[in-house]
C-alpha positions as CSV (number, residue, x, y, z in Angstrom):
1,X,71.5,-7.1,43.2
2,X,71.3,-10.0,40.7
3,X,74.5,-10.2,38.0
4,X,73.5,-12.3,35.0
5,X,76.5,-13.7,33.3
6,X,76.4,-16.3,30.3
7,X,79.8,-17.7,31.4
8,X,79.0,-20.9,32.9
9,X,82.4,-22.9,32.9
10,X,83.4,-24.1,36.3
11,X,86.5,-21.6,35.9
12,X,84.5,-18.7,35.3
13,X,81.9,-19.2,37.8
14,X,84.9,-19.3,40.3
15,X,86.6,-16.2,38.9
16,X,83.0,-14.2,39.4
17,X,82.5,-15.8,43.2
18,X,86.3,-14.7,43.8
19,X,85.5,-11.1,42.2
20,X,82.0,-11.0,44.2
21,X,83.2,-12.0,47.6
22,X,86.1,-9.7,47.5
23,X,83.3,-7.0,46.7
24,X,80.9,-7.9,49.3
25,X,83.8,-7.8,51.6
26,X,84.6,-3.9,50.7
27,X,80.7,-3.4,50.1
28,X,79.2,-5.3,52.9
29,X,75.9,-3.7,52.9
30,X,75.3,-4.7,49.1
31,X,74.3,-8.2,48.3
32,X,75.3,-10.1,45.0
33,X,73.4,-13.3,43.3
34,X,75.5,-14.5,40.4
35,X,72.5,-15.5,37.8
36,X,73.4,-17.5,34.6
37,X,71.8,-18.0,31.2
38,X,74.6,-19.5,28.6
39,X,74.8,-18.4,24.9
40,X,71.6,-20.1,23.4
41,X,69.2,-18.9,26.1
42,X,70.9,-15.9,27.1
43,X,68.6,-13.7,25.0
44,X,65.1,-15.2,25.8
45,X,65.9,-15.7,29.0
46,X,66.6,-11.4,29.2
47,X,63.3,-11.0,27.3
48,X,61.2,-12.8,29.4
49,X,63.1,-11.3,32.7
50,X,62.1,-7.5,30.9
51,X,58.6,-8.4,30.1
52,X,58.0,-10.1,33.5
53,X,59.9,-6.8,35.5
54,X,62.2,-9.1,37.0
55,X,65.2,-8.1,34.9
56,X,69.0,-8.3,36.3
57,X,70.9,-5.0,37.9
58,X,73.7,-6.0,36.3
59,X,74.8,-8.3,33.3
60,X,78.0,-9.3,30.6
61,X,77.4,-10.3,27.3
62,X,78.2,-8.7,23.6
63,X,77.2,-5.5,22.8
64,X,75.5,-6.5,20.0
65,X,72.5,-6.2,22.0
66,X,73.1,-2.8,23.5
67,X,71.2,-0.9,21.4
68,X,68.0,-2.5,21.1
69,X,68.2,-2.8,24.7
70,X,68.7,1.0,25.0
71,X,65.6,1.4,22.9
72,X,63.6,-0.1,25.3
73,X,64.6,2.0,28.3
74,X,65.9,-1.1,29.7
75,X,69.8,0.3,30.1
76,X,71.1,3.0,32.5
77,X,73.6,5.3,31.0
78,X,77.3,4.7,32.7
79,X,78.5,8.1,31.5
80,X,80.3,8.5,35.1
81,X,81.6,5.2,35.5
82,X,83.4,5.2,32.0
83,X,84.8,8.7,33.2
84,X,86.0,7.7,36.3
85,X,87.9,4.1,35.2
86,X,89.0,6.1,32.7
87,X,91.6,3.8,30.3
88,X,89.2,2.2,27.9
89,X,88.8,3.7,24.5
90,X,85.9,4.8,23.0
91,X,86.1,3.2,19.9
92,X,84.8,0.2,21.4
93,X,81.7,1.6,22.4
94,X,79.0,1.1,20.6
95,X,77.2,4.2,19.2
96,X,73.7,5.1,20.4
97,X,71.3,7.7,19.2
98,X,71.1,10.2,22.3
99,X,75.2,9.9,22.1
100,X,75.1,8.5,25.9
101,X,77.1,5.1,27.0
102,X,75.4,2.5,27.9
103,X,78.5,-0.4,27.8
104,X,81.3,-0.7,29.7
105,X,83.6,-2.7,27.2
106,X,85.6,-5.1,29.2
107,X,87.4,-8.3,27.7
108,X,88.0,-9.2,23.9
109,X,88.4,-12.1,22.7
110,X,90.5,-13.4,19.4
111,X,88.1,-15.6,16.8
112,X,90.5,-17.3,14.5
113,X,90.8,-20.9,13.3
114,X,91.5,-24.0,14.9
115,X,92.0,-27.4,13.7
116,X,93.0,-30.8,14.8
117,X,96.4,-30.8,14.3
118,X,97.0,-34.9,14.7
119,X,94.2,-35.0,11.4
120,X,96.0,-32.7,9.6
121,X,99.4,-34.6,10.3
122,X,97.9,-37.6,9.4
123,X,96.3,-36.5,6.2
124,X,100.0,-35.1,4.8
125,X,98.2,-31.0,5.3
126,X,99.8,-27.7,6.5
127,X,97.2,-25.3,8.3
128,X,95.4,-23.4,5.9
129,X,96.5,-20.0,4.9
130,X,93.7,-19.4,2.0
131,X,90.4,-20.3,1.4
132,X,91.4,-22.7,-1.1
133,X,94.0,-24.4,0.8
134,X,91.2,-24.5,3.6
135,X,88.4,-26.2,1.0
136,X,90.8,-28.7,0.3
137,X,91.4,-29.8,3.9
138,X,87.8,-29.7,4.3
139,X,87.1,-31.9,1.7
140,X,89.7,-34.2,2.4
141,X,88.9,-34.6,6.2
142,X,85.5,-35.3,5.5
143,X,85.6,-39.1,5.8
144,X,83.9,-42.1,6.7
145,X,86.0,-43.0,9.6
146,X,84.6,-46.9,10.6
147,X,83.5,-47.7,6.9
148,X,79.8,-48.0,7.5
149,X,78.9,-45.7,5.1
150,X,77.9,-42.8,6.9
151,X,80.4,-40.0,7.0
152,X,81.1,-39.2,10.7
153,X,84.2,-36.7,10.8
154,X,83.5,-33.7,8.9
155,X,86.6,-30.8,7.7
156,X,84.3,-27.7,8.7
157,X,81.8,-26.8,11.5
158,X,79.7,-23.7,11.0
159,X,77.4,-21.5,12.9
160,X,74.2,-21.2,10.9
161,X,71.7,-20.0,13.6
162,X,70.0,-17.6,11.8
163,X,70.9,-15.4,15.4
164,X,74.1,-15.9,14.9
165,X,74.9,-16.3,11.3
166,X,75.7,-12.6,10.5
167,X,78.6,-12.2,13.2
168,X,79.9,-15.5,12.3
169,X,79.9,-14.8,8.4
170,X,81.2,-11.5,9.1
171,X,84.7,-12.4,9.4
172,X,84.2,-14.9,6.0
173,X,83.7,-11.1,4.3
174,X,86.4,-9.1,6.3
175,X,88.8,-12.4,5.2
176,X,87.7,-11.1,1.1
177,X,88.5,-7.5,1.5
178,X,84.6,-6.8,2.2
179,X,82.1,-5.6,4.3
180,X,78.4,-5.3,5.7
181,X,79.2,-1.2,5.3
182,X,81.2,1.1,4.2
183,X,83.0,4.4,6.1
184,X,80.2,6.2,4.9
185,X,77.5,3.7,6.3
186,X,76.1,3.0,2.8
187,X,75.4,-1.0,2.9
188,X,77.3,-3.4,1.2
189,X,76.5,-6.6,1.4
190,X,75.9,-6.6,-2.1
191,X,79.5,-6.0,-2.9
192,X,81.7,-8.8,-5.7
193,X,84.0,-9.6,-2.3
194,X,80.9,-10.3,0.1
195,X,79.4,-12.5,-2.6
196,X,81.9,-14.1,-3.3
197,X,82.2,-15.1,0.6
198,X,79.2,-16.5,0.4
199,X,79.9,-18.5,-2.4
200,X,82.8,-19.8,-0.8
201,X,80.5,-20.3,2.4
202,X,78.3,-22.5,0.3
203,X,81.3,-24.7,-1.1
204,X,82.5,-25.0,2.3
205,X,79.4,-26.6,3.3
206,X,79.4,-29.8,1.4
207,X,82.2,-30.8,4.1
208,X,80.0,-29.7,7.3
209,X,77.6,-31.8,9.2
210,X,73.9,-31.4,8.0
211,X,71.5,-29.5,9.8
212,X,74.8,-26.6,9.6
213,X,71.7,-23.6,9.5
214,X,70.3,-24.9,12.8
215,X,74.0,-24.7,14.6
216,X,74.4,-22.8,17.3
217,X,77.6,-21.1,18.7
218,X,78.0,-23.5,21.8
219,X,76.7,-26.2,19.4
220,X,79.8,-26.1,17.5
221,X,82.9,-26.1,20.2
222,X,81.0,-28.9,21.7
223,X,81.1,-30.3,18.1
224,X,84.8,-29.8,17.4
225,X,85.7,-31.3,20.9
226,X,83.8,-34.1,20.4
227,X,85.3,-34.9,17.4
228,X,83.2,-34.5,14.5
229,X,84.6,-31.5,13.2
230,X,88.4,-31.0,12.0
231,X,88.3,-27.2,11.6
232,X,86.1,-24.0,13.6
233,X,86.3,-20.9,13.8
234,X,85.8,-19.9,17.2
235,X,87.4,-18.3,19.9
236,X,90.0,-19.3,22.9
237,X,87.1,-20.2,25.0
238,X,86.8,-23.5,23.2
239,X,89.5,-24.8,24.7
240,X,86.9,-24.8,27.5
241,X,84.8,-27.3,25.6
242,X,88.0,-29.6,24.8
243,X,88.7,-29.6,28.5
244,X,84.9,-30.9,29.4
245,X,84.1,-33.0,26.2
246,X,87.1,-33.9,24.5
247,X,90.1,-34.3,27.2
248,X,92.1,-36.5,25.0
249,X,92.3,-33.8,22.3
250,X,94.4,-31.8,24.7
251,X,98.0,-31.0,22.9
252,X,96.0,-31.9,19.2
253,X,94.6,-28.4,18.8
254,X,95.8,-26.0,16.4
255,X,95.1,-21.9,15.8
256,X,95.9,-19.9,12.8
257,X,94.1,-16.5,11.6
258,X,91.5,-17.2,9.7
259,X,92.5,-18.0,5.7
260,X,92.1,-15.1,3.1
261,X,89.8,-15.1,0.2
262,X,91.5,-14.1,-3.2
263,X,90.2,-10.4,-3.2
264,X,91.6,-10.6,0.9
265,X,95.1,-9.1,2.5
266,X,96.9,-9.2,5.5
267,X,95.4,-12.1,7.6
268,X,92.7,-10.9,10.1
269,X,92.1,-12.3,13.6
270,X,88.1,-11.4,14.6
271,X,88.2,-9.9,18.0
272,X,85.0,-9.5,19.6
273,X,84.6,-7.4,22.8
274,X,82.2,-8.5,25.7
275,X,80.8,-6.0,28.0
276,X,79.2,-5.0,31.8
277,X,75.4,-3.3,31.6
278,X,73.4,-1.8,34.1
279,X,69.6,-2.2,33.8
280,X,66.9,0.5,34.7
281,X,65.5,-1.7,37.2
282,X,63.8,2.5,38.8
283,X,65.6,1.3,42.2
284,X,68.2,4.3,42.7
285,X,69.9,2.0,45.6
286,X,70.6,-0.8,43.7
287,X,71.6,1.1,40.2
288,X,74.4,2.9,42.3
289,X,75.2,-1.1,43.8
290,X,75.2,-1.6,40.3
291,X,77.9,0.4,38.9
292,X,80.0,-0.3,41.8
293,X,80.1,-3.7,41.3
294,X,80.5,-2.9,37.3
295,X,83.5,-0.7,38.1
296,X,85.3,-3.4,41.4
297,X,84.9,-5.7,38.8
């Protein structure tokens, strides 16, 4: 069975070979090729796999894309498996028409900000704790750094992919007290707290590098550890990205929740949830190999 997995950071591709050994060893008749695909290509790399028939039995990503997925018969439902592990709660599932499961939820992550502590030392700031205190870092780490007169460290990073930009303003809105919905599904995007997130969104992007609506998630921790960036939200992973293209920021990285709007409450930390999928692949052998590797794992 192929296992497609956008993690492709030395550690994690030596956790997986660890996990997959140790399966093949208690399942010695199944056979498992670790397939990768990172953030930016992860998605038409799946496409072409279903068009062509070639897809993976097995893959981990978000399950943002579960239910388009399931609409194209391309999912197996993991009804049983869910049963039998038995501890996650099904709050984190995501809800599908026939009411089946399709996702086995297993790792969250915490999206908050980080910032370059030494910069903000340097410039006489405290982390921000609002969305004006965080504009007004922005602005004043936007610099020209070597005095050529090109600005080359910038206060904010962004990620404007139009792929990507709803789940990372999302959190902009939740930080104002608003929403994409409300309990009763009506939208409301159109509400004065998600308007006035993007306002704020568009004030924080004078102090971002141009080309911010072309940015893509990976784009921007390799932006932060590279320096040209003072703040990101993002989440712990980039630490990942400081340890490949920024080693000497190590020890100069700061986290805080990410700042409230005015209309905001409580501080809210973002934390998304990645999960395991089985593909209908019509091989009954290798959908049961499938969920056994899904539930070792």
């Amino acid at each position: 069975i192929v296992f497609l997995s956008p993690e492709t950071s030395p550690e994690a591709i030596a956790t997986d070979m660890e996990i997959i050994e140790k399966f093949q060893e208690a399942y010695p008749d199944i056979t498992v090729t670790l397939d990768h695909a990172d953030l930016n290509t992860l998605l038409p790399k799946l496409s072409a796999q279903l068009r062509a028939g070639t897809s993976p039995d097995v893959a981990f990503f978000s399950p943002r894309y579960v239910n388009d997925l399931v609409e194209q018969n391309a999912l197996i439902a993991v009804d049983d498996i869910f049963n039998e592990i038995g501890d996650i709660a099904k709050n984190l599932l995501v809800p599908t028409a026939d009411g089946k499961i399709y996702e086995i939820p297993a790792v969250t992550e915490s999206i908050g900000l980080y910032y370059r502590t030494d910069l903000f030392e340097e410039a006489g700031l405290e982390p921000p704790e609002t969305w004006d205190e965080w504009l007004a870092a922005a602005e004043k780490l936007t610099v020209d750094k070597d005095g050529d007169g090109k600005i080359d460290q910038y206060g904010f990073g962004f990620c404007g992919d139009p792929n990507q930009l709803g789940f990372a303003f999302q959190a902009l809105a939740w930080s104002n007290g608003g929403n994409y919905f409300d309990a009763n599904n009506n939208v409301t995007i159109d509400s004065a707290e998600v308007v006035e997130a993007l306002e704020f969104l568009g004030k924080m992007s004078q102090f971002a590098p141009p080309g911010a609506e072309n940015v893509k998630y990976t784009d921007l921790g390799v932006m932060f550890s590279q320096g040209l960036v003072a703040t990101v939200r993002y989440p712990g992973r980039l630490l990942l990205h400081v340890e490949r293209y920024g080693p000497e920021l190590n020890g100069k990285v700061g986290f805080v929740p990410t700042p409230t709007g005015p209309k905001g409450g409580e501080p809210i930390v973002h934390a998304c949830i990645n999960d395991f999928v089985a593909f209908n692949t019509g091989d009954e052998a290798k959908v049961d190999a499938a969920k056994k590797l899904i539930t070792f794992y």
